[in-house]
Each structure stands twice: as C-alpha cells, then as structure tokens.
Backbone as numpy.savetxt, mean C-alpha at the origin, in Angstrom:
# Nx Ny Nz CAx CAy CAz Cx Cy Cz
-8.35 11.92 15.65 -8.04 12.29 14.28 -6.51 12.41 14.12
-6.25 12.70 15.39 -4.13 13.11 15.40 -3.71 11.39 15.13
-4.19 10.71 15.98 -3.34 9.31 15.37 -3.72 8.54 14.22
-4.70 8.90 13.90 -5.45 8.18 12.05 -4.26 8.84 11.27
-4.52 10.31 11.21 -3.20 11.03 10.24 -1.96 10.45 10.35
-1.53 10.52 11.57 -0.13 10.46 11.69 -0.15 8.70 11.54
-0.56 7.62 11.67 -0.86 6.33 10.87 -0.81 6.07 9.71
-1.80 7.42 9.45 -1.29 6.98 7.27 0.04 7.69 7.50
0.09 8.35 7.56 1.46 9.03 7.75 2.26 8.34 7.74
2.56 7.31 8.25 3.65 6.39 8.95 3.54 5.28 7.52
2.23 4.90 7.46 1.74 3.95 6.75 2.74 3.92 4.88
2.26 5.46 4.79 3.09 5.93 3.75 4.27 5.84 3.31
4.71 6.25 4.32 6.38 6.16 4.48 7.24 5.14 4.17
6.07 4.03 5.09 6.68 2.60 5.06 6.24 1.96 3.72
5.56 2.12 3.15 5.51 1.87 1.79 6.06 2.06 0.83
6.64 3.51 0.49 7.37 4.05 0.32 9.31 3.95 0.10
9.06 3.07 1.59 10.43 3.10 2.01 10.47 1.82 1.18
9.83 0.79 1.50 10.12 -0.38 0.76 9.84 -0.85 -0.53
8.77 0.30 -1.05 8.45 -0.43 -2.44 8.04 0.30 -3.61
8.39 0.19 -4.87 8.24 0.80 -5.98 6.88 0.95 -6.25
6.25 1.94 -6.31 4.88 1.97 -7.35 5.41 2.77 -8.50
4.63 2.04 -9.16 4.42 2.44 -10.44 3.32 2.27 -11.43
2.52 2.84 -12.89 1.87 2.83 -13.35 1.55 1.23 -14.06
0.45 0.71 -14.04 0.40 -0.63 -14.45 0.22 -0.59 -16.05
1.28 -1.57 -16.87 0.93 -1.77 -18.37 -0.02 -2.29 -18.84
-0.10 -1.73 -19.87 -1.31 -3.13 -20.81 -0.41 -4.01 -21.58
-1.32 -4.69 -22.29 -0.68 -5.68 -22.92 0.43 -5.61 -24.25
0.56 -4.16 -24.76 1.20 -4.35 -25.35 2.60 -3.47 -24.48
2.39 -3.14 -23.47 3.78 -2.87 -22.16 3.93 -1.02 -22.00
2.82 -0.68 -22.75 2.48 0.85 -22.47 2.20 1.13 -21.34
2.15 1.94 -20.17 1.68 2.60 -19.20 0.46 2.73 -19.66
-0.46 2.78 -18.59 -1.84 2.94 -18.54 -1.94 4.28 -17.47
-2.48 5.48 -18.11 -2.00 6.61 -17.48 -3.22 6.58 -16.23
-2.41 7.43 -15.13 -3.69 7.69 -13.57 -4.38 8.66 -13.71
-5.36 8.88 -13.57 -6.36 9.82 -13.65 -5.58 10.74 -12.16
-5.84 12.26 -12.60 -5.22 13.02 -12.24 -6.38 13.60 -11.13
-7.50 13.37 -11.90 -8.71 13.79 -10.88 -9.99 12.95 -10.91
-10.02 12.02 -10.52 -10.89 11.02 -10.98 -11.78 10.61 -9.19
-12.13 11.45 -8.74 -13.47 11.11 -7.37 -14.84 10.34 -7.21
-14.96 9.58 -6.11 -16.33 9.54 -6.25 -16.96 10.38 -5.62
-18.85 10.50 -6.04 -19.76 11.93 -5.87 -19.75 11.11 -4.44
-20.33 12.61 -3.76 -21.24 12.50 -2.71 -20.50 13.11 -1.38
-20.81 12.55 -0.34 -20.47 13.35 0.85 -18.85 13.07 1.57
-18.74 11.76 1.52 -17.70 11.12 1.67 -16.50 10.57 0.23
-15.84 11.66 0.17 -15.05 11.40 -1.53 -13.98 10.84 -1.44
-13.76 10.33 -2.51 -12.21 9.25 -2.23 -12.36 8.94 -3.56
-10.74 8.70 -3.99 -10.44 8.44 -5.53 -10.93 7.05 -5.75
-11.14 7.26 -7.25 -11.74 5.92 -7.79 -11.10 5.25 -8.22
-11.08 3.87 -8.21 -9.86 2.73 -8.28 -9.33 3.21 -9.10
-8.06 2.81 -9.67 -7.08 2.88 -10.47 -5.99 1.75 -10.19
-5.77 0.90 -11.19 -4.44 -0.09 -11.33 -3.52 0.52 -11.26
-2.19 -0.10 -10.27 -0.77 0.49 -10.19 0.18 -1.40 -10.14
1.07 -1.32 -10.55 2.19 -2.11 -9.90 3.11 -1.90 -8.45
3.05 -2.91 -8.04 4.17 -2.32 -6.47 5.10 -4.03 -6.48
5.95 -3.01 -6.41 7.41 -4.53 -6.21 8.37 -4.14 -5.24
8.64 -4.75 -4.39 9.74 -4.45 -3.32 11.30 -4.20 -4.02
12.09 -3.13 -3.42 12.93 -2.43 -3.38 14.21 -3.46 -3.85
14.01 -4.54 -2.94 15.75 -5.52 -2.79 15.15 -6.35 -1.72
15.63 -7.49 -2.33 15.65 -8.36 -1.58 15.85 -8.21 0.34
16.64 -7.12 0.75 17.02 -7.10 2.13 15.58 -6.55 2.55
14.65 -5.59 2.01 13.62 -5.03 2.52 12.69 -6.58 2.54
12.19 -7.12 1.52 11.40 -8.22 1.45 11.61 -9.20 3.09
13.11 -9.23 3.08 13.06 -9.99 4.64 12.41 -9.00 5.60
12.87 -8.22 5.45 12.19 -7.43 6.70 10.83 -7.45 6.58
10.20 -6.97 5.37 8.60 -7.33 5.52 8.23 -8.50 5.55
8.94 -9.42 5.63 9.01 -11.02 5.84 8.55 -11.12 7.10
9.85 -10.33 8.11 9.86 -10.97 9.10 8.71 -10.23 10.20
8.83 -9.21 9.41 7.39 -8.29 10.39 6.14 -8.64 10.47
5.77 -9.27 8.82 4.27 -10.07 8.90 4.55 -11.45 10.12
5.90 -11.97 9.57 5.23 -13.59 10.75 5.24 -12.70 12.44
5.75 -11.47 12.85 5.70 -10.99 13.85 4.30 -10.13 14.46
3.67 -10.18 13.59 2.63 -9.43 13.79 1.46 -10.48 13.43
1.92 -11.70 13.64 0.58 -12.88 13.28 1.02 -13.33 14.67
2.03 -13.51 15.07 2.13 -13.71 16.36 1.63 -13.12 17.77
1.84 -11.90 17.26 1.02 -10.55 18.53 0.05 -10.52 18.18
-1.13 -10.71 16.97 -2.18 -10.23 16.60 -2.90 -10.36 18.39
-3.73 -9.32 18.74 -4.67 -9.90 20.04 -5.77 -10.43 19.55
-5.99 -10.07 18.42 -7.51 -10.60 17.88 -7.52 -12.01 16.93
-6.44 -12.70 17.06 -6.37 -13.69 16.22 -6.69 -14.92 17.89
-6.98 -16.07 17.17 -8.00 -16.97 18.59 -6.30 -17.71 19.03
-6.42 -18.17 20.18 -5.49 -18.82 21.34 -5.61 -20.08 20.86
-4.41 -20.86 20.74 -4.42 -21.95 20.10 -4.05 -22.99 21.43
C-alpha cells in the first residue's frame, strides 16, 4: 500500500509539474463547472467522470515527455523481443 500511495504521489506531481489542467468549455467557451462531490455508490467509491483540458506547460517540458515515452517503449519488459 506504501508504494501505490507514494506512486500516485509521484504520479501527481509529475503531472502537475508538466501540465495545465483546467476546466473543459462548451461551445459557446464557458467553463463547464466540476462537480465538487459527485461519487459512485457502493463499496469501492471513486469520482464520476468529469471533462477537464490538460496542455503541456512549454515546449521544453513536451521534449522531456517526448523523450521519456520513446524511453520507456524501449525498457518496457512486457513489450515482445523483436
């Protein structure tokens, strides 16, 4: 459970670090507001979808998440041996 947390944890951060969220418009360019408390029932709860926008920071972050995806298609262990 210590490394799931501390994963989103990290996960967060790095999202964070690189990229804007924000509330997604409608069509006439209004914000479409987030439900503040919006769950699903039952035993296992977790918020219910909601639309957002996310756009990277600057161009210098985009390389970096550039270069980390082709680096991590490379290490994948679970991707097949060519």
């Amino acid at each position: 459970m210590n490394i799931a947390e501390r994963s989103l944890h990290l996960l967060s951060a790095r999202l964070l670090w690189a990229c804007n969220l924000s509330p997604k418009r409608d069509a006439n360019g209004n914000e479409i507001p987030i439900p503040a408390y919006n769950y699903t029932a039952g035993f296992n709860t977790q918020p219910e979808h909601f639309d957002f926008d996310i756009t990277v920071r600057t161009a210098q972050k985009q390389e970096i998440i550039n270069c980390a995806y082709e680096d991590s298609k490379r290490t994948d262990p679970l991707r097949e041996k060519q």
